[in-house]
PyMOL Python script that loads the backbone (N, CA, C, O; Angstrom):
from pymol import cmd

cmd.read_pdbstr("""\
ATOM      1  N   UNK A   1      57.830-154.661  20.220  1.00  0.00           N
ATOM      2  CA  UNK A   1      56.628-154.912  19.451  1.00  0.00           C
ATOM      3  C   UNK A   1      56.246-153.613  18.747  1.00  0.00           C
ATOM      4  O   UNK A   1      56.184-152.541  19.349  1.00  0.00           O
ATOM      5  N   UNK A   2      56.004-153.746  17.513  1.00  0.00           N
ATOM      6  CA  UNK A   2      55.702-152.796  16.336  1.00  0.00           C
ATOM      7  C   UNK A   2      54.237-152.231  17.250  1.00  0.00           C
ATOM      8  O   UNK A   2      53.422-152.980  17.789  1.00  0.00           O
ATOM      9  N   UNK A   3      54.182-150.385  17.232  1.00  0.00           N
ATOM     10  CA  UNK A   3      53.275-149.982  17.474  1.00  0.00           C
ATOM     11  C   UNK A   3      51.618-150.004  16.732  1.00  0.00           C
ATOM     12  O   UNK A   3      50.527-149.898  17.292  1.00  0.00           O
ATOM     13  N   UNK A   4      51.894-150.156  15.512  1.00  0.00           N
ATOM     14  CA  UNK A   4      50.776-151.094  15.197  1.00  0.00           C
ATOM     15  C   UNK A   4      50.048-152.206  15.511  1.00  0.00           C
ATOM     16  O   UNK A   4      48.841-152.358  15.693  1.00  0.00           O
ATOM     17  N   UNK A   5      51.094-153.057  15.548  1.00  0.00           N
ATOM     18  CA  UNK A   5      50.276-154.063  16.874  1.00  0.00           C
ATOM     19  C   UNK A   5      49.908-154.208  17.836  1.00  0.00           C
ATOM     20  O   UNK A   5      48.921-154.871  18.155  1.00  0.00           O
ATOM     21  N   UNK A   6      50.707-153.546  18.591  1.00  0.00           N
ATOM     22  CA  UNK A   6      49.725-153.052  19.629  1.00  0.00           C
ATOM     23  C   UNK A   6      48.056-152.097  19.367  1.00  0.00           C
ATOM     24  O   UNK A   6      47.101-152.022  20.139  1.00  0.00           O
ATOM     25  N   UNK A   7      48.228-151.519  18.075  1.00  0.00           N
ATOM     26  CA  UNK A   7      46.985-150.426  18.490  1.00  0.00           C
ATOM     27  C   UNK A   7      46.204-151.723  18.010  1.00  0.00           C
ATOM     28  O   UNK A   7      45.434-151.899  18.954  1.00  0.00           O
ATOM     29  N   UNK A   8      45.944-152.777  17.052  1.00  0.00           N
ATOM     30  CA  UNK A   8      45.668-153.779  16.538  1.00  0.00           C
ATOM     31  C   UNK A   8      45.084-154.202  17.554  1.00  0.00           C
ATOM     32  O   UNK A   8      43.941-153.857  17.850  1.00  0.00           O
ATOM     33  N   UNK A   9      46.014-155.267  18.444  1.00  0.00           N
ATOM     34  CA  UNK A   9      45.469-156.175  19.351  1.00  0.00           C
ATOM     35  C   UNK A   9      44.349-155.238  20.204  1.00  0.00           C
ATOM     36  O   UNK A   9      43.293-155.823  20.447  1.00  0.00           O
ATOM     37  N   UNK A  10      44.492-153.563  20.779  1.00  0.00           N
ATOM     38  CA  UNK A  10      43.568-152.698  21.582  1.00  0.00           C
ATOM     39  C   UNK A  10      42.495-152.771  20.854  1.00  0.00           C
ATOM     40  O   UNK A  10      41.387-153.145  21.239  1.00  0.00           O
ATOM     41  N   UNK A  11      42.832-152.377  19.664  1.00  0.00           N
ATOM     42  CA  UNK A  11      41.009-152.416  18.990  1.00  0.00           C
ATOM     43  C   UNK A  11      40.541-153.608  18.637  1.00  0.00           C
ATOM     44  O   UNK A  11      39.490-153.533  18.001  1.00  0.00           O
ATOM     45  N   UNK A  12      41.156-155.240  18.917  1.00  0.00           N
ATOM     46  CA  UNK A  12      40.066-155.978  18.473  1.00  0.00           C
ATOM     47  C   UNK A  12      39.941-156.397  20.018  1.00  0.00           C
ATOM     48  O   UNK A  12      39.039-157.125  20.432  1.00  0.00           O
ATOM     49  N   UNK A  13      40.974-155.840  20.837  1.00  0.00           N
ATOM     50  CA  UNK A  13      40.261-156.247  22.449  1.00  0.00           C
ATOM     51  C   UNK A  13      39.071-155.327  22.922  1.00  0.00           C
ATOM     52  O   UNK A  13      38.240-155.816  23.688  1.00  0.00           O
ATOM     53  N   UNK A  14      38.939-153.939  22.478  1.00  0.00           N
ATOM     54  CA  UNK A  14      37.857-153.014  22.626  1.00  0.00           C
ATOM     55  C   UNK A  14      36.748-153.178  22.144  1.00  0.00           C
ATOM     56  O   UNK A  14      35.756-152.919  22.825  1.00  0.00           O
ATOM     57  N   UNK A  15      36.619-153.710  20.683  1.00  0.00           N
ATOM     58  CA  UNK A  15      35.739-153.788  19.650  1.00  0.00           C
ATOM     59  C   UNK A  15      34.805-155.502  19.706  1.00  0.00           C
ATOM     60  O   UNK A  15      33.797-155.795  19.062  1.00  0.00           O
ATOM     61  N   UNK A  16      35.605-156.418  20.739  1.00  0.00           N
ATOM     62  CA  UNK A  16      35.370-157.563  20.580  1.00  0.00           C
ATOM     63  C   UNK A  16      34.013-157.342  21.948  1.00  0.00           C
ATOM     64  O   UNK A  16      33.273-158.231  21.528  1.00  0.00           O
ATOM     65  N   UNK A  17      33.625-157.056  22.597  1.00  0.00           N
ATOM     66  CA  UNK A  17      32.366-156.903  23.531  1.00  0.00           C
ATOM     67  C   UNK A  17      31.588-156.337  22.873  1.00  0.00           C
ATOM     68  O   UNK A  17      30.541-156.883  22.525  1.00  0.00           O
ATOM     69  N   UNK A  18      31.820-155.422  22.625  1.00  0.00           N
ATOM     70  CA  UNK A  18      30.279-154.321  21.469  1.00  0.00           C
ATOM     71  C   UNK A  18      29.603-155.014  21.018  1.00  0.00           C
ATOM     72  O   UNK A  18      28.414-155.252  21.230  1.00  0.00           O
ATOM     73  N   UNK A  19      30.960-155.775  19.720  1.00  0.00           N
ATOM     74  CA  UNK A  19      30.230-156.483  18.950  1.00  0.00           C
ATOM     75  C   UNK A  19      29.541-157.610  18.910  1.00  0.00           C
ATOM     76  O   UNK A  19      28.525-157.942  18.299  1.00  0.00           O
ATOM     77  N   UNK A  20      30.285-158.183  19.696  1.00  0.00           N
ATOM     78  CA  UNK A  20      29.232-159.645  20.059  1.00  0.00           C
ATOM     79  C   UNK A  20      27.962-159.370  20.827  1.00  0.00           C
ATOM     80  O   UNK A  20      26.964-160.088  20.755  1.00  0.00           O
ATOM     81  N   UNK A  21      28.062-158.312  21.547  1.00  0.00           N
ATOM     82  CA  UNK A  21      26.195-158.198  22.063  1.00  0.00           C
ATOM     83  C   UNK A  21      25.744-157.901  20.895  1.00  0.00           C
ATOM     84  O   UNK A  21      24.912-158.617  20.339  1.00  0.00           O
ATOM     85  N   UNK A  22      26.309-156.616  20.262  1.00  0.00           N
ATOM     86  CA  UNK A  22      25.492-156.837  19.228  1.00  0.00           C
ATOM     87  C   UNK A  22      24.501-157.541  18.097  1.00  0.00           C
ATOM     88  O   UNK A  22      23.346-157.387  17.698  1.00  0.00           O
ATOM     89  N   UNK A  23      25.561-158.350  17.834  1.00  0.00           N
ATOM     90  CA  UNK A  23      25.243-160.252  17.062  1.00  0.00           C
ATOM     91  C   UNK A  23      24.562-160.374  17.908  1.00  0.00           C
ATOM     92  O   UNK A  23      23.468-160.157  17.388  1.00  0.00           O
ATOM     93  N   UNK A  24      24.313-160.679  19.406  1.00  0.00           N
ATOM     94  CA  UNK A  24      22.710-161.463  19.913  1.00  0.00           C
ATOM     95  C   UNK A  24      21.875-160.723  19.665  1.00  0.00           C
ATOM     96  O   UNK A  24      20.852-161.261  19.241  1.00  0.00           O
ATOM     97  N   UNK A  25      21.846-158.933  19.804  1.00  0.00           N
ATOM     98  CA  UNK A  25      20.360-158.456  19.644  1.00  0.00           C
ATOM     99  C   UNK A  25      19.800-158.406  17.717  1.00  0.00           C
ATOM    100  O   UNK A  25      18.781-157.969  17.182  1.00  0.00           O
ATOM    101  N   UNK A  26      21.279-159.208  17.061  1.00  0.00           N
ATOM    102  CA  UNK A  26      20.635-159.125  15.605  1.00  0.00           C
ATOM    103  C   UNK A  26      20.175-158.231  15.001  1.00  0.00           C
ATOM    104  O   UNK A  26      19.193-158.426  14.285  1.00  0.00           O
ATOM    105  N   UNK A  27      20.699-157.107  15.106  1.00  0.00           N
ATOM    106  CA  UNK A  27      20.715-156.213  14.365  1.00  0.00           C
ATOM    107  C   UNK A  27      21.364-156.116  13.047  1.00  0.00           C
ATOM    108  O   UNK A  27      22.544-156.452  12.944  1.00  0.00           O
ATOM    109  N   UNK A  28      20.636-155.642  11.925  1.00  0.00           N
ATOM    110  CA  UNK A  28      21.281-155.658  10.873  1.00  0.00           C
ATOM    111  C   UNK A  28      22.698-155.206  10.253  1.00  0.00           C
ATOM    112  O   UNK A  28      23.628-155.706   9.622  1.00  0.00           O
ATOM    113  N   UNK A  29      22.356-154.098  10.745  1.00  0.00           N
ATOM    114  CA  UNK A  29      23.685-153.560  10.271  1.00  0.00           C
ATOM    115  C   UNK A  29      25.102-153.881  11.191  1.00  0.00           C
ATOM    116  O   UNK A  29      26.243-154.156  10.822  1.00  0.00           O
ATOM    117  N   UNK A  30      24.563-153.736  12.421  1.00  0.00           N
ATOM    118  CA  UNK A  30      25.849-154.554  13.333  1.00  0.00           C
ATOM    119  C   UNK A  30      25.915-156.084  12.998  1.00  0.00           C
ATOM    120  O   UNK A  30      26.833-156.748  13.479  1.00  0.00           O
ATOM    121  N   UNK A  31      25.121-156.573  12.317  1.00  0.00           N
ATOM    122  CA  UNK A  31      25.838-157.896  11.961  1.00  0.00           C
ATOM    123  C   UNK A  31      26.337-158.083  10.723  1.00  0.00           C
ATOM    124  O   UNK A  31      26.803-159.171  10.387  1.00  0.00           O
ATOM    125  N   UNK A  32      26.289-157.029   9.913  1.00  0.00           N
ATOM    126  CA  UNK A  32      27.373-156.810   9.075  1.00  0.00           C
ATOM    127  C   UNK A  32      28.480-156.313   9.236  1.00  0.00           C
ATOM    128  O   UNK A  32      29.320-156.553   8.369  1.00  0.00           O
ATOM    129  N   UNK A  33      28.881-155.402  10.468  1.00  0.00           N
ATOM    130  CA  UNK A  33      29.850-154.695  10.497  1.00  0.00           C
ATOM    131  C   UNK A  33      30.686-155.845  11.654  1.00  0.00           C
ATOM    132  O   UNK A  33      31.912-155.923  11.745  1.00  0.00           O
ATOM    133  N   UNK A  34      29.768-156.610  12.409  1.00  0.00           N
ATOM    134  CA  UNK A  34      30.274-157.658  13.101  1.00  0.00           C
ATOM    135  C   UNK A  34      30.727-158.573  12.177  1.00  0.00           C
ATOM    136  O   UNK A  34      31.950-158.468  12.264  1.00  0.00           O
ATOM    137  N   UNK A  35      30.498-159.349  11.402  1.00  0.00           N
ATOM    138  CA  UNK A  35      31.178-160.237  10.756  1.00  0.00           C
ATOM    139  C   UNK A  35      32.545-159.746   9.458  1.00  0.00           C
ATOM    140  O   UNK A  35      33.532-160.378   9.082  1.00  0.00           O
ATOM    141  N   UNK A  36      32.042-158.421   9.080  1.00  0.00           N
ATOM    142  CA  UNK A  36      33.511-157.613   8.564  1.00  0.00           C
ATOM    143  C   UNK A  36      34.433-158.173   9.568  1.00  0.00           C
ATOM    144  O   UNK A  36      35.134-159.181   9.483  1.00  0.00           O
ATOM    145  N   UNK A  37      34.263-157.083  10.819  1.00  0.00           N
ATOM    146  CA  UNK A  37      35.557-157.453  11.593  1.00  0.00           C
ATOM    147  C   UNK A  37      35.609-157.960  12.216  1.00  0.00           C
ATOM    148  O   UNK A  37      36.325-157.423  13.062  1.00  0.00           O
ATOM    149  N   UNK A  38      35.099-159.412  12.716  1.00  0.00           N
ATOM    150  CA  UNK A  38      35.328-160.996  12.683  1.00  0.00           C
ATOM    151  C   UNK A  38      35.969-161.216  11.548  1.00  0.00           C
ATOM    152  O   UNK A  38      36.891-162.004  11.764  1.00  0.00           O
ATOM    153  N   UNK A  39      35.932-160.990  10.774  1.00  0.00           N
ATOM    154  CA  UNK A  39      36.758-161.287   9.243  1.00  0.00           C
ATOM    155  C   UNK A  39      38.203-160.711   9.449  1.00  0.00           C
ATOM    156  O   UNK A  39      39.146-161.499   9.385  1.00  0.00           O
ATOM    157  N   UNK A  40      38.360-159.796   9.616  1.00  0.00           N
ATOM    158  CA  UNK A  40      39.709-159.100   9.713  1.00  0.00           C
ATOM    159  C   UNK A  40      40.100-158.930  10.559  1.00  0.00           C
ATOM    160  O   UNK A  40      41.036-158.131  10.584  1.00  0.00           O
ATOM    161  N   UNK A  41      39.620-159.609  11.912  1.00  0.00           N
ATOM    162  CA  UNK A  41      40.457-159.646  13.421  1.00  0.00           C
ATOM    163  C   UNK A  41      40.854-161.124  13.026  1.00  0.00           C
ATOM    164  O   UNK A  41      41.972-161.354  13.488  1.00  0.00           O
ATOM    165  N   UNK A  42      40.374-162.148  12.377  1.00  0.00           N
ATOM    166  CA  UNK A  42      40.931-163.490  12.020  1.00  0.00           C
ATOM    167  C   UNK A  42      42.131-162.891  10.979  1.00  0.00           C
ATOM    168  O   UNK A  42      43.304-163.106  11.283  1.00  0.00           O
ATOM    169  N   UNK A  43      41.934-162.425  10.217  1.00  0.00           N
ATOM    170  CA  UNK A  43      43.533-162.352   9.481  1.00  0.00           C
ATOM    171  C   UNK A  43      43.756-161.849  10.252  1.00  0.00           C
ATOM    172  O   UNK A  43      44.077-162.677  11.103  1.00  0.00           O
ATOM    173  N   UNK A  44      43.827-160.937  10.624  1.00  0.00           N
ATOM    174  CA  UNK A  44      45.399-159.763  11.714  1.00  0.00           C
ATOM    175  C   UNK A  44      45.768-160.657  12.565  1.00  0.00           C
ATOM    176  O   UNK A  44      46.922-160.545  12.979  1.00  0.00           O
ATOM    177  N   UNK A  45      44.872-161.884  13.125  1.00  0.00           N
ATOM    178  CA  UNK A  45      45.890-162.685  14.217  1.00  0.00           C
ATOM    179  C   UNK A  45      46.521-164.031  13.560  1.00  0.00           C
ATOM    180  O   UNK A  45      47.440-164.662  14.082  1.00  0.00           O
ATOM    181  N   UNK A  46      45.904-164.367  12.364  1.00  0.00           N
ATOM    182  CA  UNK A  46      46.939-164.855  11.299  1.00  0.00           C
ATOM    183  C   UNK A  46      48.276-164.539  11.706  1.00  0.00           C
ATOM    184  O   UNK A  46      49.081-164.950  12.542  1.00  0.00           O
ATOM    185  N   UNK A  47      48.214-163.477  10.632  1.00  0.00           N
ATOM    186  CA  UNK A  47      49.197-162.253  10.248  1.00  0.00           C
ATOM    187  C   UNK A  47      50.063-162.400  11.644  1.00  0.00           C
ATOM    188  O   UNK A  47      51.284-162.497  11.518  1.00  0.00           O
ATOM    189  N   UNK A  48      49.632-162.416  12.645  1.00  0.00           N
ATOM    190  CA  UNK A  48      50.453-162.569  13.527  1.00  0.00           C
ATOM    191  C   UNK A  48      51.094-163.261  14.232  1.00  0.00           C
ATOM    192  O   UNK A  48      52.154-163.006  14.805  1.00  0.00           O
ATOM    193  N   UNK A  49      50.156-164.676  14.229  1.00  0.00           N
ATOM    194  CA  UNK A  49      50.552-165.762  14.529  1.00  0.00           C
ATOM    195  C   UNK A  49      52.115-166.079  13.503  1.00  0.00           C
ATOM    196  O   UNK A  49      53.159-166.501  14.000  1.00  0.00           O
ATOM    197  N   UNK A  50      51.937-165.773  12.104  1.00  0.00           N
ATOM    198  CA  UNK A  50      52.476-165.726  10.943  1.00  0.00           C
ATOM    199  C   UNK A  50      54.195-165.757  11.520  1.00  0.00           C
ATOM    200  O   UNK A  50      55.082-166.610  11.568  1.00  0.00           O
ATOM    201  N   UNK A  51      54.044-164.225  11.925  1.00  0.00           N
ATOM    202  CA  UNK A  51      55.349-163.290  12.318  1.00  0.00           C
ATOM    203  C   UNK A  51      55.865-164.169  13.461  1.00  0.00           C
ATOM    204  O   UNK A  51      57.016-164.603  13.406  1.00  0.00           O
ATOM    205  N   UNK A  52      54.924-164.498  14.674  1.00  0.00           N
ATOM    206  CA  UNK A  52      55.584-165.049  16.136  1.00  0.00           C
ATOM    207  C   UNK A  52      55.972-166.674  15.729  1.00  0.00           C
ATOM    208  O   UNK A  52      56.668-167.187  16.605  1.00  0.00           O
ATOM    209  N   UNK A  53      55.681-167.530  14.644  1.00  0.00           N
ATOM    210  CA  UNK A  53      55.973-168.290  14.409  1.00  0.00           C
ATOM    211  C   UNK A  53      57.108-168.540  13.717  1.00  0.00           C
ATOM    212  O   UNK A  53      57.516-169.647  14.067  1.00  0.00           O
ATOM    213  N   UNK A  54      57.746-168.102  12.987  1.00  0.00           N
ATOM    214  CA  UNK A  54      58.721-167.506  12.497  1.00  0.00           C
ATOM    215  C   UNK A  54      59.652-166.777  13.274  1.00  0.00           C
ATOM    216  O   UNK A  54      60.697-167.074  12.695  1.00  0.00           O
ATOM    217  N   UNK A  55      59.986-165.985  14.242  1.00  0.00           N
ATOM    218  CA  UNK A  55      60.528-166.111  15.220  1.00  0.00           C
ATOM    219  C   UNK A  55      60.759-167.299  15.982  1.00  0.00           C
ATOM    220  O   UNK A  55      61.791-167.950  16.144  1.00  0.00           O
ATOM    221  N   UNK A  56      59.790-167.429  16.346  1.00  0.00           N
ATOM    222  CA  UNK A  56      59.875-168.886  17.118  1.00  0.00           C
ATOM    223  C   UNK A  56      60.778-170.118  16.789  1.00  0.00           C
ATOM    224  O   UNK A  56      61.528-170.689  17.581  1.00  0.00           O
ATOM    225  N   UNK A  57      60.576-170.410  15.525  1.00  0.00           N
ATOM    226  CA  UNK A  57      61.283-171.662  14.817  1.00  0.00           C
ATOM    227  C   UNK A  57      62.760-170.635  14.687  1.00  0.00           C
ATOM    228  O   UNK A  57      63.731-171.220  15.165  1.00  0.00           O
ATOM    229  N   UNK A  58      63.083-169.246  14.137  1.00  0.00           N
ATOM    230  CA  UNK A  58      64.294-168.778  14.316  1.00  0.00           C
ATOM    231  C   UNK A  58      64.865-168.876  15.760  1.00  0.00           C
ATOM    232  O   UNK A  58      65.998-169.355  15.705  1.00  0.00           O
ATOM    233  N   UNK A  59      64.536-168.633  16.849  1.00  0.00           N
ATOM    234  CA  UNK A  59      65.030-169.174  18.404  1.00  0.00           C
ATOM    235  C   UNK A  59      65.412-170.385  18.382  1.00  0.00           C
ATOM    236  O   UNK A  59      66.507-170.645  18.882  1.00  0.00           O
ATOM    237  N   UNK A  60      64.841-171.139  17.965  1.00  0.00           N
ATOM    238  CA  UNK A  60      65.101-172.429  18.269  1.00  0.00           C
ATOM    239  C   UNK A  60      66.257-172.860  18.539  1.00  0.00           C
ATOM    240  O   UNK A  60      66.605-173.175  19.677  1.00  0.00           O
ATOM    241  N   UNK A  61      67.024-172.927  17.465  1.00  0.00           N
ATOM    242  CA  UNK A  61      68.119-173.571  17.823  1.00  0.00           C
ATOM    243  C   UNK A  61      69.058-172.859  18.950  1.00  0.00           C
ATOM    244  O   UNK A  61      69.769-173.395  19.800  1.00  0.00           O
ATOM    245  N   UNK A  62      68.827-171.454  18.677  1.00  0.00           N
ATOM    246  CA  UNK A  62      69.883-170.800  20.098  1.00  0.00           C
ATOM    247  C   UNK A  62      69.024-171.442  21.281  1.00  0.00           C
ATOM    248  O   UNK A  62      69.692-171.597  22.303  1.00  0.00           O
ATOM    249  N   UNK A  63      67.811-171.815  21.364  1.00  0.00           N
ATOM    250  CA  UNK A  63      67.572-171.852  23.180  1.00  0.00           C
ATOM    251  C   UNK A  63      67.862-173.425  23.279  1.00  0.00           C
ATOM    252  O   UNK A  63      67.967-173.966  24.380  1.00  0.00           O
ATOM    253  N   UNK A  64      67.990-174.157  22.042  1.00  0.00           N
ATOM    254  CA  UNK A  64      68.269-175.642  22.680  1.00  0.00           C
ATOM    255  C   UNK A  64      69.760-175.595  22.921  1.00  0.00           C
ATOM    256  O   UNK A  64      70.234-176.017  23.976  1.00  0.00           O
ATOM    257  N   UNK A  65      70.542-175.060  21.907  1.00  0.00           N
ATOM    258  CA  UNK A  65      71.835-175.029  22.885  1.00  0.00           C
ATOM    259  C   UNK A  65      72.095-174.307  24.011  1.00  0.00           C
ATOM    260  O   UNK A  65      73.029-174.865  24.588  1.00  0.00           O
ATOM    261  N   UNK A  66      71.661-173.150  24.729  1.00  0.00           N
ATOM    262  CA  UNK A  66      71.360-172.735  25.794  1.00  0.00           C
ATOM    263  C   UNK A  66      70.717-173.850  26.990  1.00  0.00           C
ATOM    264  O   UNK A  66      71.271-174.269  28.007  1.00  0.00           O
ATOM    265  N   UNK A  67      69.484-174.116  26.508  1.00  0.00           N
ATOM    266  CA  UNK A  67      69.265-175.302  27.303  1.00  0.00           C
ATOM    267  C   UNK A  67      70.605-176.730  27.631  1.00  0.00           C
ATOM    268  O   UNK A  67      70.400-177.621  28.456  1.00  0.00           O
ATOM    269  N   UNK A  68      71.447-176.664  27.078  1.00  0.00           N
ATOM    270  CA  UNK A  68      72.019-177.926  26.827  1.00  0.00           C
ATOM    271  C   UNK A  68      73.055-177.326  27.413  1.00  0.00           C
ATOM    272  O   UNK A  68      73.687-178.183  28.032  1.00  0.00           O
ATOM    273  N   UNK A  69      73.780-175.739  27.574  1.00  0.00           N
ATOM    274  CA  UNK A  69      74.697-175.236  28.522  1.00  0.00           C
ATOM    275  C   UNK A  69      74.189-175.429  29.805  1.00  0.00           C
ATOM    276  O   UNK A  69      74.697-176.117  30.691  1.00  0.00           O
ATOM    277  N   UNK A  70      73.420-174.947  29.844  1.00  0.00           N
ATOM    278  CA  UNK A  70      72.809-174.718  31.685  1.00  0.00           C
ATOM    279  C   UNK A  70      72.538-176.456  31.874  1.00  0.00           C
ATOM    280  O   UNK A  70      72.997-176.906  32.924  1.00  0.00           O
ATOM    281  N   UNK A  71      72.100-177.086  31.298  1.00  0.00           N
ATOM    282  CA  UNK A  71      71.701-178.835  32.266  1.00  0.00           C
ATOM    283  C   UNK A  71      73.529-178.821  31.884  1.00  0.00           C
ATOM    284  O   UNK A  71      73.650-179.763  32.667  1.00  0.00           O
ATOM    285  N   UNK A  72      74.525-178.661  31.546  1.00  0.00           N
ATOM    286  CA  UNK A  72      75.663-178.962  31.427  1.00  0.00           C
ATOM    287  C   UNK A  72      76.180-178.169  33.049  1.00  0.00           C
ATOM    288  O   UNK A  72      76.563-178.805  34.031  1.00  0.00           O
ATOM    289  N   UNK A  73      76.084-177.010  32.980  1.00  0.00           N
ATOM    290  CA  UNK A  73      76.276-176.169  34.217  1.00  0.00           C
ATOM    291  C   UNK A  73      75.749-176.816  35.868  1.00  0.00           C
ATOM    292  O   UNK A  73      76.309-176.797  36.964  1.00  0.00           O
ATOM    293  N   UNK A  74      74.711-177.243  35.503  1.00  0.00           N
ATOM    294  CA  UNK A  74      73.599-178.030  36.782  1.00  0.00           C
ATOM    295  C   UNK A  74      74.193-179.121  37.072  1.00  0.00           C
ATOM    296  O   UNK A  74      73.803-179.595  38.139  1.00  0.00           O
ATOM    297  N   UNK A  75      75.099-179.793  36.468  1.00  0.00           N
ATOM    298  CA  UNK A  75      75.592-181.051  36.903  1.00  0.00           C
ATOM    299  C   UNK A  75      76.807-180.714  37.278  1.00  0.00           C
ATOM    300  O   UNK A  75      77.349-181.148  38.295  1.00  0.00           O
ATOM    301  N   UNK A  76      77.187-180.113  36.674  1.00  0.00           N
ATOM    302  CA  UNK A  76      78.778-179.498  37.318  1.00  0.00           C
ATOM    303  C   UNK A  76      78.456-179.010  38.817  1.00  0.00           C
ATOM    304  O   UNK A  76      78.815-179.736  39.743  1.00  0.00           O
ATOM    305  N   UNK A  77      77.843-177.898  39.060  1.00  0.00           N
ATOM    306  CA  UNK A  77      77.011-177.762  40.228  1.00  0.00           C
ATOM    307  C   UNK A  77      77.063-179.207  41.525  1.00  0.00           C
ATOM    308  O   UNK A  77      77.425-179.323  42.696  1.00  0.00           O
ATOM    309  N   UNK A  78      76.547-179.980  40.601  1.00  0.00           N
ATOM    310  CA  UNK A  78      76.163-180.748  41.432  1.00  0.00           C
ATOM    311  C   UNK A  78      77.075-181.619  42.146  1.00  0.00           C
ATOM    312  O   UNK A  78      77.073-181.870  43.351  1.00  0.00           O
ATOM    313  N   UNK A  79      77.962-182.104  41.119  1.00  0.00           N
ATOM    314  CA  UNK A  79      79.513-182.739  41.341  1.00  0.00           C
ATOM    315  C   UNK A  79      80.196-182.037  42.047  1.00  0.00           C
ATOM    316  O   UNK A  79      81.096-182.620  42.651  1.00  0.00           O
ATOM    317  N   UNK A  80      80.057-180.619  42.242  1.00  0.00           N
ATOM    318  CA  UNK A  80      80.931-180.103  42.670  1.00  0.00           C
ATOM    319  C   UNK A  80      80.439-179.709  44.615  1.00  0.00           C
ATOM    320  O   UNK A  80      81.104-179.258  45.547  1.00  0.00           O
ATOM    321  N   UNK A  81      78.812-180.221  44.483  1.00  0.00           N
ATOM    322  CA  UNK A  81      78.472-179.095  46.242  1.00  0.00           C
ATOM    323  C   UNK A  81      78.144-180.777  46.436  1.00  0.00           C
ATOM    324  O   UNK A  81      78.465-181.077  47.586  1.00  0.00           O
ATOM    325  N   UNK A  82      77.541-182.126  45.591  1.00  0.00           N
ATOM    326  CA  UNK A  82      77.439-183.222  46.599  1.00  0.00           C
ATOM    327  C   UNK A  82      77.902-183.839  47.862  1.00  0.00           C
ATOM    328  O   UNK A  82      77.264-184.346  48.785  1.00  0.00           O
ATOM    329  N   UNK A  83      79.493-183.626  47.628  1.00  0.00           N
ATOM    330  CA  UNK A  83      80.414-184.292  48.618  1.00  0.00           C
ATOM    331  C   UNK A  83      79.547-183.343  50.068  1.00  0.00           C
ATOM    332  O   UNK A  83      79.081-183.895  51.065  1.00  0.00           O
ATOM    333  N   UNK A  84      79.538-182.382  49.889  1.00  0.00           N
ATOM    334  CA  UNK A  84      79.904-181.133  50.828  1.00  0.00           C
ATOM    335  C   UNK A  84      78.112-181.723  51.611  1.00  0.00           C
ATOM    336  O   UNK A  84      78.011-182.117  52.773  1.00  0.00           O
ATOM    337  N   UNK A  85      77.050-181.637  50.727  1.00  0.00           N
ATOM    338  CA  UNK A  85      75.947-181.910  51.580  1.00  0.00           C
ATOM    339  C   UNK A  85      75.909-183.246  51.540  1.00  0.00           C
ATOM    340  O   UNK A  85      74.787-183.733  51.401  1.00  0.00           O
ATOM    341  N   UNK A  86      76.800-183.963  51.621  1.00  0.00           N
ATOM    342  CA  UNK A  86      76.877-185.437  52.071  1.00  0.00           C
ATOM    343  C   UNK A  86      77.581-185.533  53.592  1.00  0.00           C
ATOM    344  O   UNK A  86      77.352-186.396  54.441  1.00  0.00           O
ATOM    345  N   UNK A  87      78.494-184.411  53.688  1.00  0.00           N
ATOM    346  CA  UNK A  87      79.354-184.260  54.960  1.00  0.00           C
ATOM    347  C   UNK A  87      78.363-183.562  55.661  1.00  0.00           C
ATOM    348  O   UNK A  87      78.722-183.623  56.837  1.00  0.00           O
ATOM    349  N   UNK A  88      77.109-182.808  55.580  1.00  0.00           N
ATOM    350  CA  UNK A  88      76.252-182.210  56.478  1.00  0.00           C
ATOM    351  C   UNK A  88      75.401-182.967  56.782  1.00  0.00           C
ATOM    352  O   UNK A  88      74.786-182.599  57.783  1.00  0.00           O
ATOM    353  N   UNK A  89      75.041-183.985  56.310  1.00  0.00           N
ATOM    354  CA  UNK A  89      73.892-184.703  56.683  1.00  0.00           C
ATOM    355  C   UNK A  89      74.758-185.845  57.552  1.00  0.00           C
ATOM    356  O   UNK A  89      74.311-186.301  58.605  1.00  0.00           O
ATOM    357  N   UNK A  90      76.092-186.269  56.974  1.00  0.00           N
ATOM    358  CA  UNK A  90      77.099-187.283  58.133  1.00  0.00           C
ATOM    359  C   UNK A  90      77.002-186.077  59.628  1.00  0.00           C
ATOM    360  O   UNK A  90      76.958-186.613  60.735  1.00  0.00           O
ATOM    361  N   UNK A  91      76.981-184.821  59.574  1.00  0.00           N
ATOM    362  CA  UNK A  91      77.704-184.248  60.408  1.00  0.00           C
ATOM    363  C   UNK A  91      76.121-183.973  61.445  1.00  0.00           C
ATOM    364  O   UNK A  91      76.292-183.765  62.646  1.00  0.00           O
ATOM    365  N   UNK A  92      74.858-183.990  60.958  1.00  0.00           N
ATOM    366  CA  UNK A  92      73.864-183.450  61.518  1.00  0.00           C
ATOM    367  C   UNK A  92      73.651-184.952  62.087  1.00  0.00           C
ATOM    368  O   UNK A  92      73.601-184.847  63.313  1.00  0.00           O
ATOM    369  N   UNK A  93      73.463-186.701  61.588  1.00  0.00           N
ATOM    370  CA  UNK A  93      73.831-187.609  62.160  1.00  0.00           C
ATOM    371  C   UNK A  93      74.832-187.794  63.890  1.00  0.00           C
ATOM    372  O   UNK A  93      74.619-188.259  65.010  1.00  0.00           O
ATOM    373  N   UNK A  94      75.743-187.223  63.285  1.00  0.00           N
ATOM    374  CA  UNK A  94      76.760-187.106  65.244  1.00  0.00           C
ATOM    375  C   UNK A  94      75.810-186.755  66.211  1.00  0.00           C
ATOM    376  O   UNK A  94      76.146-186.629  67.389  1.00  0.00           O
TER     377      UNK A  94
END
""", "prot")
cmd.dss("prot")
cmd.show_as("cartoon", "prot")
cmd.util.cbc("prot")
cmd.orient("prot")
């Protein structure tokens, strides 16, 4: 993750308590500087949503065929240890 985003997400996680008390005691000027950046913490997580979505739909297709190896793998698995815990449960029966 780009070090910008990170300092990004810190300052609207730092900046996001201040400001909202602020907005209740209604103060003027903090409710201008509160709704600025309410304004531009909504784009930057745009902006970001933007980027992780786009990734996202690029994964795609590698993890569904991944997914579709491993449930391929899990049944093989399974065909292959059934017999064996079928003979333990005949054998815990005796």
């Amino acid at each position: 993750m780009p070090k910008t985003l990170i300092y990004i997400i810190l300052f609207s996680i730092l900046l996001s308590p201040g400001l909202a008390l602020a907005k209740e005691e209604k103060l003027p000027a903090w409710e201008n500087i509160w709704s600025w950046t309410k304004e531009k913490m909504l784009l930057i997580w745009d902006k970001i949503y933007l980027i992780l979505n786009k990734e996202v739909e690029h994964r795609k297709p590698a993890t569904k065929q991944e997914l579709i190896k491993e449930t391929e793998e899990i049944k093989q698995e399974i065909k292959e240890q059934a017999p064996s815990l079928w003979q333990r449960l005949k054998d815990l029966t005796k």
